[in-house]
N, C-alpha and C positions, 0 to 999 in steps of 0.2 A: 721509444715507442711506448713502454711499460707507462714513461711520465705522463704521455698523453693520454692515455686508457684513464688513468688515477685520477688526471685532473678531471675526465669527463664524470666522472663516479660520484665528485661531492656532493654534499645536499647543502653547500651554501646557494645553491642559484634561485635567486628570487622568485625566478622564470617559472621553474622545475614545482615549485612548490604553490602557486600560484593555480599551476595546472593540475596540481593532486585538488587542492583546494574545491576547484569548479567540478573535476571528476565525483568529487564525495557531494557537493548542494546538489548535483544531479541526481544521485541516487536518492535524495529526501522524494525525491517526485516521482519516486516505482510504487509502481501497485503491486501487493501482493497475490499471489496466486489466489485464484478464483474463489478454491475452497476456504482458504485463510480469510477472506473476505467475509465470509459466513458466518464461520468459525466465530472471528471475531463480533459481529451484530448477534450473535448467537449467546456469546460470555456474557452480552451484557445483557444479555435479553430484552432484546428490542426487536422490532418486527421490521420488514421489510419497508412498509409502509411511513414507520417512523424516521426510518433513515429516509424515507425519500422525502417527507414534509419537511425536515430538517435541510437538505439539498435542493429543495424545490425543483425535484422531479418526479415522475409517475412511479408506480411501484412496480410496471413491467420494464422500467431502465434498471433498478435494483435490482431484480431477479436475472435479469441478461448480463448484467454485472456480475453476480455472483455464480450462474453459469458460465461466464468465459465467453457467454455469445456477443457480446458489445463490449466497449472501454469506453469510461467517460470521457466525454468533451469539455472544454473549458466553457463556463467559469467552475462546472460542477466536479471537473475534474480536481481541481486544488480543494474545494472543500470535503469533497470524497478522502481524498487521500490524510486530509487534516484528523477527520474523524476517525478515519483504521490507524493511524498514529497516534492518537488519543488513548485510542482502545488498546493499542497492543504496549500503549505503557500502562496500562490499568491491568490489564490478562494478560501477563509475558503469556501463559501456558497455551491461551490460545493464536498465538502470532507464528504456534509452527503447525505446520502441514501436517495435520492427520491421515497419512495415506490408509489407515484401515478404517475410516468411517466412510459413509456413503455422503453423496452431496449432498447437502440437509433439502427438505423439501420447502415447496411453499406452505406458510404459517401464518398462520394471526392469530391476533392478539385480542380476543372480543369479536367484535363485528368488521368484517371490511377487510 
């Protein structure tokens, strides 16, 4: 019985690693927490607006985005997600969760 337990345990199975493989591309396509979302367009100091001209959507889907009240839809979702993975290899520091700041407010940048 030990043998069979052993054999189930290797990491030769094709199978086995196949399905770590798919488990980890799927985590490429998590969104960050709301605030990290911010945080992020914040390091780089960009405005709401800029992120939404870049994603070709309005600047009240960015602000419900970075409040938590909506999640992007595709196609804007993979390029959303592309951009906060951009950002948080350019600002590790901001890619963690600042639980002691407040959600950033709405801001701009000049006019608009």
């Amino acid at each position: 019985m030990d043998q069979s337990i052993m054999g189930a345990c290797t990491m030769s199975d094709p199978d086995r690693l196949k399905r770590v493989d798919a488990l980890l591309e799927g985590l490429e396509g998590v969104l960050p927490p709301p605030r990290v979302r911010a945080q992020l367009r914040l390091a780089a100091n960009l405005t709401q607006q800029d992120v939404a001209d870049a994603i070709g959507v309005t600047r009240l889907s960015v602000v419900n985005w970075e409040l938590g009240k909506t999640n992007p839809r595709r196609p804007a979702r993979q390029a959303y997600i592309h951009l906060l993975d951009q950002l948080a290899k350019r600002f590790p520091q901001a890619a963690v969760l600042d639980l002691g700041s407040a959600t950033p407010a709405s801001e701009s940048r000049g006019s608009g």
